[in-house]
C-alpha positions in Angstrom: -27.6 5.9 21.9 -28.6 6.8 18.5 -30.7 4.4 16.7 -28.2 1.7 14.9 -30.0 1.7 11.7 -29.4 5.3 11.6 -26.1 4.7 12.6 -25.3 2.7 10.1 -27.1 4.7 7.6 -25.2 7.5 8.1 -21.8 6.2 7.8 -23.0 3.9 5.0 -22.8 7.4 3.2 -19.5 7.4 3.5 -18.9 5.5 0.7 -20.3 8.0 -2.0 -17.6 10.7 -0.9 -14.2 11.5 -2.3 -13.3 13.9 0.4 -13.3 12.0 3.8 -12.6 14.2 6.7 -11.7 11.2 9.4 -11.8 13.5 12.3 -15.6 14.4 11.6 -16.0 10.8 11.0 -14.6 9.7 13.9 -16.8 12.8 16.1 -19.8 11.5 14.9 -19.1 7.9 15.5 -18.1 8.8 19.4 -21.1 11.3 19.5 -23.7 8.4 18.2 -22.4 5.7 20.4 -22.6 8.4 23.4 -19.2 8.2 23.9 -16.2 10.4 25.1 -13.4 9.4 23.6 -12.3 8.1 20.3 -9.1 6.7 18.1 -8.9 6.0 14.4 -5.8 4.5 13.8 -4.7 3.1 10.3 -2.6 0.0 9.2 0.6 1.2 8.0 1.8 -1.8 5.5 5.8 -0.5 5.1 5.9 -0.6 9.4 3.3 -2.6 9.9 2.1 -0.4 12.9 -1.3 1.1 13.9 -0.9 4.9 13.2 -2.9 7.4 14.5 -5.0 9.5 11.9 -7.9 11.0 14.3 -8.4 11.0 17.7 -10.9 12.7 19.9 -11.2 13.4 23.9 -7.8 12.2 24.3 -5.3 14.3 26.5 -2.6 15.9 24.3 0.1 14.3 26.3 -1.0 10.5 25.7 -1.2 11.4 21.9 2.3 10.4 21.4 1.8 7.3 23.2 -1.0 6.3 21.0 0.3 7.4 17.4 1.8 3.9 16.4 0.7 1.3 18.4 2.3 -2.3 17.4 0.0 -5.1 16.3 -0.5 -7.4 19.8 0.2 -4.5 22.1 -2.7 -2.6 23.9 -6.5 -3.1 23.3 -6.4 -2.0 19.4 -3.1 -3.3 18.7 -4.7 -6.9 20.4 -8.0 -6.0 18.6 -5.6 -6.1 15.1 -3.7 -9.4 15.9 -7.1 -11.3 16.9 -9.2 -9.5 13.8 -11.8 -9.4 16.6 -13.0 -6.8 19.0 -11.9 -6.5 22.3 -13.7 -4.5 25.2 -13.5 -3.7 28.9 -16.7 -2.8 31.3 -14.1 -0.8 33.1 -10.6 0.1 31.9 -9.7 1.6 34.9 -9.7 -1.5 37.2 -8.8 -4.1 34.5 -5.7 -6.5 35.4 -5.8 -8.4 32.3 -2.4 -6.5 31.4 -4.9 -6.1 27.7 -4.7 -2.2 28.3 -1.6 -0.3 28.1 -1.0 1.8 31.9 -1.4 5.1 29.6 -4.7 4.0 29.0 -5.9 4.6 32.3 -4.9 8.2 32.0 -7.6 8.7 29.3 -10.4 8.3 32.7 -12.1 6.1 30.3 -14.4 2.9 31.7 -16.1 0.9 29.2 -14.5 0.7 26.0 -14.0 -1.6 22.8 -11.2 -1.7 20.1 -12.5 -2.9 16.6 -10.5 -4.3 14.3 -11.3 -2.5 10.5 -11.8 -5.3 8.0 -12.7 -5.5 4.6 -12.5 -8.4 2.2 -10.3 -10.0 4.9 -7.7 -7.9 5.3 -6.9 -5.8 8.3 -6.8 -1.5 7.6 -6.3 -0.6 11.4 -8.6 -0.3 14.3 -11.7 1.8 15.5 -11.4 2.5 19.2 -14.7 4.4 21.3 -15.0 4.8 25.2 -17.5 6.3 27.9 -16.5 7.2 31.5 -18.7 4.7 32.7 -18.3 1.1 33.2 -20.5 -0.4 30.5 -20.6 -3.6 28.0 -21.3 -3.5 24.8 -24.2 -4.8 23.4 -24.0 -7.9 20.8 -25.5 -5.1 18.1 -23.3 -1.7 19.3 -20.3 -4.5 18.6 -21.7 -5.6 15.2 -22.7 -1.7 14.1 -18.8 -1.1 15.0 -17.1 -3.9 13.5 -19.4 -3.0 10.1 -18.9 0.8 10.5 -14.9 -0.3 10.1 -15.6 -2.0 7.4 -17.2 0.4 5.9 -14.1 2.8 6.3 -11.9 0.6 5.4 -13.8 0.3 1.6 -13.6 3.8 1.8 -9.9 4.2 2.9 -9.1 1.7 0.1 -11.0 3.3 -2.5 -9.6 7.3 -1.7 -5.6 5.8 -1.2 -6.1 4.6 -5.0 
């Protein structure tokens, strides 16, 4: 994994732009965390549902099933509700009932949903996976939780 200084130094650049492309965002963030797969999903206020607004390494038939996601259903829609992140070593033999079935379709293993705070309010989630089992590290789940928050500024700031 990339260095999380770096990390965060790259996406703290973020903030200086006007014209955020959120699927090269998003690449980058999966591609520093040595990831495969990856969803940014917004907060939509007038539905109050998790929509979809970049995704990488997921299969083009389980987009639909992740382009509005309730709050309290599936990993980032539970990441949402508890405003905390929420990770599996391995998605594909989890029995917590935390991941929706069409998760397993990604072939994902370890993975985290983070909710995307800023000044206490909730903007949607940041979701990242490997096909590996892995845990998170106490830092790679702070870097994520401040790289959302750092979006979210962002995000605020552009929809202005």
């Amino acid at each position: 994994m990339k260095n999380l200084k770096a990390i965060l130094e790259t996406t703290d650049n973020l903030k200086n732009r006007t014209d955020v492309n959120w699927q090269e965002v998003l690449s980058e963030i999966v591609s520093d965390f040595e990831c495969t797969t990856g969803t940014l999903h917004f907060l939509d206020p007038s539905t109050n549902l998790l929509t979809i607004e970049a995704h990488i390494g997921i299969p083009n038939f389980l987009v639909p099933k992740l382009s509005k996601i309730p709050i309290g259903k599936g990993m980032a829609g539970i990441a949402a509700e508890r405003e905390e992140a929420v990770e599996m070593c391995n998605l594909q033999t989890d029995d917590s009932g935390i991941a929706r079935p069409a998760a397993k379709e990604t072939k994902v293993e370890g993975s985290i949903a983070a909710p995307m705070l800023y000044d206490g309010q909730l903007y949607g989630t940041l979701g990242i996976g490997k096909t590996v089992p892995y845990d998170f590290k106490k830092e790679e789940v702070s870097a994520l939780l401040k790289i959302g928050e750092m979006i979210s500024e962002v995000y605020t700031r552009n929809a202005t």
